[in-house]
LUMLUM-22489 format. One line per 8 residues: number of its first residue (from 1); their letters; for each residue x, y, z of N, C-alpha, C. Coordinates in Angstrom, 3 decimals, always signed. Each point is the difference from the previous one (the first is absolute). Layout:
<sites>
NUM> a> X,Y,Z,X,Y,Z,X,Y,Z  ...
</sites>
This chain:
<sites>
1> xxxxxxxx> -36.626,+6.215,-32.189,+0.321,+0.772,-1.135,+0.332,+1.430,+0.365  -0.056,+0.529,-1.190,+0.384,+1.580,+0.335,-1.640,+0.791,+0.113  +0.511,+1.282,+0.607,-1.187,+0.914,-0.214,+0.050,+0.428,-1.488  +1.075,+0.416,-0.533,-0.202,+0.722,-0.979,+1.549,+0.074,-0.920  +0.061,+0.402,-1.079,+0.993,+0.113,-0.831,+1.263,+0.785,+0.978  +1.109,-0.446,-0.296,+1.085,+0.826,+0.700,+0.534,+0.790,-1.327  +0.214,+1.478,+0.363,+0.900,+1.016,-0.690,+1.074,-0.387,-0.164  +0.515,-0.389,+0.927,+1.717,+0.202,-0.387,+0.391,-1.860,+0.314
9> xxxxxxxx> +0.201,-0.102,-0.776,+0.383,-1.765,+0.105,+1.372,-0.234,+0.601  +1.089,+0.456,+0.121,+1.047,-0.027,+0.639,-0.882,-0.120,+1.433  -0.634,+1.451,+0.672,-0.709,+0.091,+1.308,-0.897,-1.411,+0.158  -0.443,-0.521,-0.995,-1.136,-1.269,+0.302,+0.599,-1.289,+0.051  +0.918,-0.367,-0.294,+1.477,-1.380,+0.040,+0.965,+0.827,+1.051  +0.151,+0.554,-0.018,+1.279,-0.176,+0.563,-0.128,+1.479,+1.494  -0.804,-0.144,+0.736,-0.492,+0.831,+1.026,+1.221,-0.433,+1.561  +0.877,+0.741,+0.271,+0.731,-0.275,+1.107,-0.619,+0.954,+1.396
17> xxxxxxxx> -0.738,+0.470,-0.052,-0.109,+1.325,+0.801,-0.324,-0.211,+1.511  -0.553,-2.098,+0.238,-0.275,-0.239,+1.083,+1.624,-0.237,+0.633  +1.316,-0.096,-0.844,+1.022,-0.351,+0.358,+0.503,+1.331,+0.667  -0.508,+0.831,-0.814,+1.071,+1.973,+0.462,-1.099,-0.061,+1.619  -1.198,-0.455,-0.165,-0.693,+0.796,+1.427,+0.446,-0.880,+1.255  +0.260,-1.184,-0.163,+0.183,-0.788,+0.869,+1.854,+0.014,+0.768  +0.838,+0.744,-1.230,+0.929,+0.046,+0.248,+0.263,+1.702,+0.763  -0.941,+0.703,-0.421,-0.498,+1.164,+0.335,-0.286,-0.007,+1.323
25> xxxxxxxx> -1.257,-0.884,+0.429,-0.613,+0.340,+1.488,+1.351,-1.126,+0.753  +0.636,-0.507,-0.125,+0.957,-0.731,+0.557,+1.313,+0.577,+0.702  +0.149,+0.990,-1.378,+1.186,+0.935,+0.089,-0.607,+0.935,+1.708  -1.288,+0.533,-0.344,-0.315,+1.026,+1.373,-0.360,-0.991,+1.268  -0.275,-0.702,-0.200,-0.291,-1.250,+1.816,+1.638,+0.301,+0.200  +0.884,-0.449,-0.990,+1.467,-0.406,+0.499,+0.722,+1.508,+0.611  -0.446,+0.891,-0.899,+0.142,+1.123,+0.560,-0.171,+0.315,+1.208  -1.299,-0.060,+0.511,-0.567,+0.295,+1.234,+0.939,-0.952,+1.108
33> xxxxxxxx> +0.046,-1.488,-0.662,+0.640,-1.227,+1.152,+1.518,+1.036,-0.011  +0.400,+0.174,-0.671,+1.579,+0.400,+0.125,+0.324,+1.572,+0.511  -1.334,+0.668,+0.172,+0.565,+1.307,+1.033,-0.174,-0.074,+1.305  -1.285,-0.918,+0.514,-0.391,-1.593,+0.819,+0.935,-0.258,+0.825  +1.164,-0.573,-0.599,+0.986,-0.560,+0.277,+0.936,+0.454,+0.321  +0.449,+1.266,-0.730,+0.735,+1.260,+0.656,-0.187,+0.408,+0.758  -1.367,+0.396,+0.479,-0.256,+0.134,+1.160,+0.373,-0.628,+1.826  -0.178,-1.466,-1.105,-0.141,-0.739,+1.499,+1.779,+0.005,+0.052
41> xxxxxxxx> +1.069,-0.502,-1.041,+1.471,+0.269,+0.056,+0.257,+1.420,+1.252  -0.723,+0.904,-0.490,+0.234,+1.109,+0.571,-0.312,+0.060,+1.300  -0.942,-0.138,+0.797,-0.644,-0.406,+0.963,+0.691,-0.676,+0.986  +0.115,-1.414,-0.567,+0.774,-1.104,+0.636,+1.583,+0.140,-0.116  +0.560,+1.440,-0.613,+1.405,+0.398,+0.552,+0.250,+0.175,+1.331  +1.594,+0.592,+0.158,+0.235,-0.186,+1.751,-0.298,+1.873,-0.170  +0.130,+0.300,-0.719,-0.649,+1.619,+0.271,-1.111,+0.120,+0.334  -1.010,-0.756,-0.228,-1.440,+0.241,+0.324,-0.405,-0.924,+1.129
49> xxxxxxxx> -0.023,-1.150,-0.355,-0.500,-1.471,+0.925,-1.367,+0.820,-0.198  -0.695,+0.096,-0.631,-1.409,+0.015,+0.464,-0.497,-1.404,-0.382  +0.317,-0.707,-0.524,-0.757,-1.551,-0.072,+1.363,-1.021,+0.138  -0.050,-0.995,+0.368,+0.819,-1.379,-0.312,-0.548,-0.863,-0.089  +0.832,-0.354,-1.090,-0.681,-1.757,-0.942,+0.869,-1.110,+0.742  -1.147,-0.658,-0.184,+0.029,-1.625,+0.680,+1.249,-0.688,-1.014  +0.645,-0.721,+0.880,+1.459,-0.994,-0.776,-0.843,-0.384,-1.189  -1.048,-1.188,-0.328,-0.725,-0.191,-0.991,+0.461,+0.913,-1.218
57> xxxxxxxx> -0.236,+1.646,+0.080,-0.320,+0.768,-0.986,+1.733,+0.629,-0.591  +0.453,-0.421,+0.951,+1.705,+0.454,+0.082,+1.207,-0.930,-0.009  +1.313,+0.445,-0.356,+0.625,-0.206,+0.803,+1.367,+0.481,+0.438  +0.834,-0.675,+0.418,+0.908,+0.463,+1.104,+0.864,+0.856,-1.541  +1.191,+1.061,+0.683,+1.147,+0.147,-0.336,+1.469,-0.944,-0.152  +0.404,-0.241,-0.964,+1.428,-0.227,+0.447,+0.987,+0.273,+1.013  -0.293,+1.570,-0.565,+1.288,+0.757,+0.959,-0.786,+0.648,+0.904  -1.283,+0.167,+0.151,-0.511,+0.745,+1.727,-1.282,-1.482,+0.024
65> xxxxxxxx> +0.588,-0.266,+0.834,-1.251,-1.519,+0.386,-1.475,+0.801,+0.665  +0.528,+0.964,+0.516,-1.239,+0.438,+0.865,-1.273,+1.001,-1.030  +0.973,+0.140,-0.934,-0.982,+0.102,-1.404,-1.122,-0.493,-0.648  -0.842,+0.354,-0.582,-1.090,-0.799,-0.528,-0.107,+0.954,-1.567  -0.080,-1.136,-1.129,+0.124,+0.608,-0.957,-1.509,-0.510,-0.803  -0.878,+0.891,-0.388,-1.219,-0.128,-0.212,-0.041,-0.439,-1.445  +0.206,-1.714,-0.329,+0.010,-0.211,-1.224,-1.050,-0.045,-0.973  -1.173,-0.217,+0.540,-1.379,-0.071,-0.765,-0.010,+1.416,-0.566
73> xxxxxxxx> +0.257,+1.033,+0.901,-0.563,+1.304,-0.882,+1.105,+0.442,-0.688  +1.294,-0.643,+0.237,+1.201,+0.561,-1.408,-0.452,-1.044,-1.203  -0.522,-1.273,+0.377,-0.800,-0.682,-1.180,-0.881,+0.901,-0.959  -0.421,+0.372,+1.024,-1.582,+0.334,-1.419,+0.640,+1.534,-0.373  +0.845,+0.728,+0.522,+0.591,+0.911,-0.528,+1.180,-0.017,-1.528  +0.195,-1.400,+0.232,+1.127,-0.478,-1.058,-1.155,-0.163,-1.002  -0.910,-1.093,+0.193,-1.208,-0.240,-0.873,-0.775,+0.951,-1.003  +0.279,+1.400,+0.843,-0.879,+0.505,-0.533,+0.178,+0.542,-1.424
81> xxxxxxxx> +1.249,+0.478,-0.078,+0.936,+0.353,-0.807,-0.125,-0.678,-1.814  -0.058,-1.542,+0.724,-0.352,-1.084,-1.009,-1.315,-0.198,-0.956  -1.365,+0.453,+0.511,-1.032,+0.520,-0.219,-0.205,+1.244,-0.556  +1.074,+0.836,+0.303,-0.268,+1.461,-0.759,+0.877,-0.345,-1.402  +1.118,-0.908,+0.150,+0.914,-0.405,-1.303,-1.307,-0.683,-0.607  -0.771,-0.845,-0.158,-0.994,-0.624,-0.103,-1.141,+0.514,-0.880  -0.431,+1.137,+0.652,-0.656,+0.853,-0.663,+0.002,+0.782,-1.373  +1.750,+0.204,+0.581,+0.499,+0.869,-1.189,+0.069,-0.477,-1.218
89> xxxxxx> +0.633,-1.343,+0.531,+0.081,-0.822,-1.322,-1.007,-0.271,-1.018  -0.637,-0.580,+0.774,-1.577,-0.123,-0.875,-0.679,+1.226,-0.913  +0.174,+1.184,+1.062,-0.198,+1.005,-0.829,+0.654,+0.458,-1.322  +1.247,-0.279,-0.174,+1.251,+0.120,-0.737,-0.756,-0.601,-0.722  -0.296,-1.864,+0.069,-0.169,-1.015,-1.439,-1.181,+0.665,-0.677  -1.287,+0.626,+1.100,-1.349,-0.018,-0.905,+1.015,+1.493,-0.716
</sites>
């Protein structure tokens, strides 16, 4: 049951607020994964080479074979984008 009488009855039926936080703390992980990821893009350029990713995590160029194009972290960079549209939205309907 309940503890007690609810004030505002709209707030007591119809409560979304676990939807805004979840879309909320989602939005900042993706955040964090996607500057993450910039990073490692950045990194694993031919300006830097401070790290290189395994074929697994990559792959080749078309036009420079000796290229490695770091698709996982342009993934979650595209992704992230989608999650902040996500957010917004929801925020928009409540």
């Amino acid at each position: 049951g309940f503890g007690s009488i609810t004030r505002n009855s709209l707030d007591g039926v119809s409560d979304r607020d676990f939807a805004v936080e979840f879309c909320g703390a989602a939005s900042i992980i993706m955040m964090h994964m996607s500057r993450f990821a910039e990073e490692i893009i950045l990194w694993s350029s031919g300006e830097f080479s401070f790290i290189e990713l395994d074929d697994a995590f990559s792959t080749g160029s078309s036009i420079m074979p000796q290229k490695k194009n770091p698709d996982l972290a342009e993934l979650i960079r595209g992704k992230t984008g989608r999650v902040y549209g996500d957010l917004t939205t929801l925020l928009t309907l409540m």
